[in-house]
Structures are given as structure tokens and as C-alpha cells.
C-alpha positions in Angstrom: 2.1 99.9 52.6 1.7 103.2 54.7 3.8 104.8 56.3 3.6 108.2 58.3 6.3 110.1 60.0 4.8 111.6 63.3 6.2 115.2 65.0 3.7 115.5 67.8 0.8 113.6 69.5 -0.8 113.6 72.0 -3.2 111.2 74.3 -6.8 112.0 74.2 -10.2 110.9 75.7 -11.0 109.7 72.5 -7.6 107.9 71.5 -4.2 109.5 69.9 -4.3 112.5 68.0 -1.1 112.8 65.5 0.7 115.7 63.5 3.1 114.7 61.0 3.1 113.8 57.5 2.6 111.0 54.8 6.1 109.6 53.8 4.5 106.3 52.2 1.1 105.4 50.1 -2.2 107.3 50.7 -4.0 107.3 54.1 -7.4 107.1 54.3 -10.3 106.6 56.8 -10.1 102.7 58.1 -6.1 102.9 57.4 -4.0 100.4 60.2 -0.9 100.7 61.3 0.4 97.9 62.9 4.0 99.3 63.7 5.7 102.0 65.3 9.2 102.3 64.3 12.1 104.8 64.5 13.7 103.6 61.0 11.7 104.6 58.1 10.7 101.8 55.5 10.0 104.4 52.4 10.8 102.7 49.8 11.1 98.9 50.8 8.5 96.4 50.6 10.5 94.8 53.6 8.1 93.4 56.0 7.3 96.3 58.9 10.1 96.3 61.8 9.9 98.1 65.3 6.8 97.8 68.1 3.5 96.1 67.2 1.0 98.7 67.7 -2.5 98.3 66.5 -3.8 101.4 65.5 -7.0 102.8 62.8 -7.2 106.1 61.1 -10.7 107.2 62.6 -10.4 111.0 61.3 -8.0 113.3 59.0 -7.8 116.7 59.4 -5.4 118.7 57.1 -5.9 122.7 56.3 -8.7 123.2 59.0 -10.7 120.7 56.8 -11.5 117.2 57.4 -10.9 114.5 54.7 -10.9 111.1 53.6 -7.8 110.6 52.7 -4.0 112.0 53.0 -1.6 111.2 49.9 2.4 110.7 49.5 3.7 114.0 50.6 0.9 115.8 52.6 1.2 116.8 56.6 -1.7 116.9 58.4 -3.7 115.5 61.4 -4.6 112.0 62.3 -6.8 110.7 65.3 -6.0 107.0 65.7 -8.4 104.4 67.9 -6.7 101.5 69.3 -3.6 99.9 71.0 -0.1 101.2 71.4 -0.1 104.5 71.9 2.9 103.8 74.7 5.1 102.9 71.7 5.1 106.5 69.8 7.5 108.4 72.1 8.5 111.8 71.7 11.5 110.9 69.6 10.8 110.9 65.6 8.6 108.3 65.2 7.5 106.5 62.1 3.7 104.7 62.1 4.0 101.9 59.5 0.8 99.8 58.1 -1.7 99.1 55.2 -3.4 101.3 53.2 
């Protein structure tokens, strides 16, 4: 499990573009989420809760450098590819999927 607490995004041409930081597991290029929830899950192995999104890590940026993968702990920048960006609001929202 993955899971990602987001404090901005925003809508782009090219998809969603995310700020926040790792709260579960390592993300890495070709990461899904597949739920957007307000609840964390950190933690749990409890099956994901909140809105179905469908979403794939298609670039990390963290320290002006792009990388392949984010770890447990680290904030950076995702940009995301895929369905459900209506269901990350501006409210603290947590992306939740597999590694």
C-alpha cells in the first residue's frame, strides 16, 4: 500500500500536478492510486475507503530534481495521468493505492 497526503494541486494540460508528502510505502514511477480519501489509512492494511479515483505517478520531482521514486517520509511533487482529479478537493486530502 501507498499512500500520499496532498497540500496543493493543481489541474494541468497534461493531467494533475501534486505537492504533498509520502505518509505510506515508497512511490515510484507507474505507482496507482485508486482512492482519494480524507481519513488516512497509515498503518492499516484495511482495504482503501473514500472516492474511486484512478490515477498513475507519471513523474516525481522532489529538491528541483526529478526521481524515480519517493520513500516513507519525503514531500515532494507528483504529476498524475488519469481519472478523478474532481475527487482531490482543496481540503486535506489523502491519495491511497499500490506501490
Amino acid at each position: 500500500m501507498i499512500e500520499f497526503l496532498i497540500d496543493s494541486f493543481e489541474k494541468t494540460d497534461k493531467g494533475i500536478r501534486i505537492c504533498g508528502a509520502v505518509n505510506l510505502g515508497t512511490i515510484r514511477l507507474g505507482s496507482f492510486f485508486s482512492s482519494a480519501s480524507t481519513e488516512p489509512l497509515s498503518g492499516t492494511m484495511d482495504a482503501p475507503v473514500g472516492e474511486k479515483v484512478s490515477l498513475a505517478v507519471k513523474r516525481i520531482i522532489a529538491y528541483g530534481q526529478e526521481l524515480d521514486q519517493l520513500p516513507e517520509g519525503m514531500s515532494g511533487e507528483l504529476h498524475l495521468l488519469g481519472d478523478g482529479a474532481d475527487e482531490i478537493s482543496s481540503k486535506r486530502t489523502f491519495l491511497i493505492g499500490d506501490a
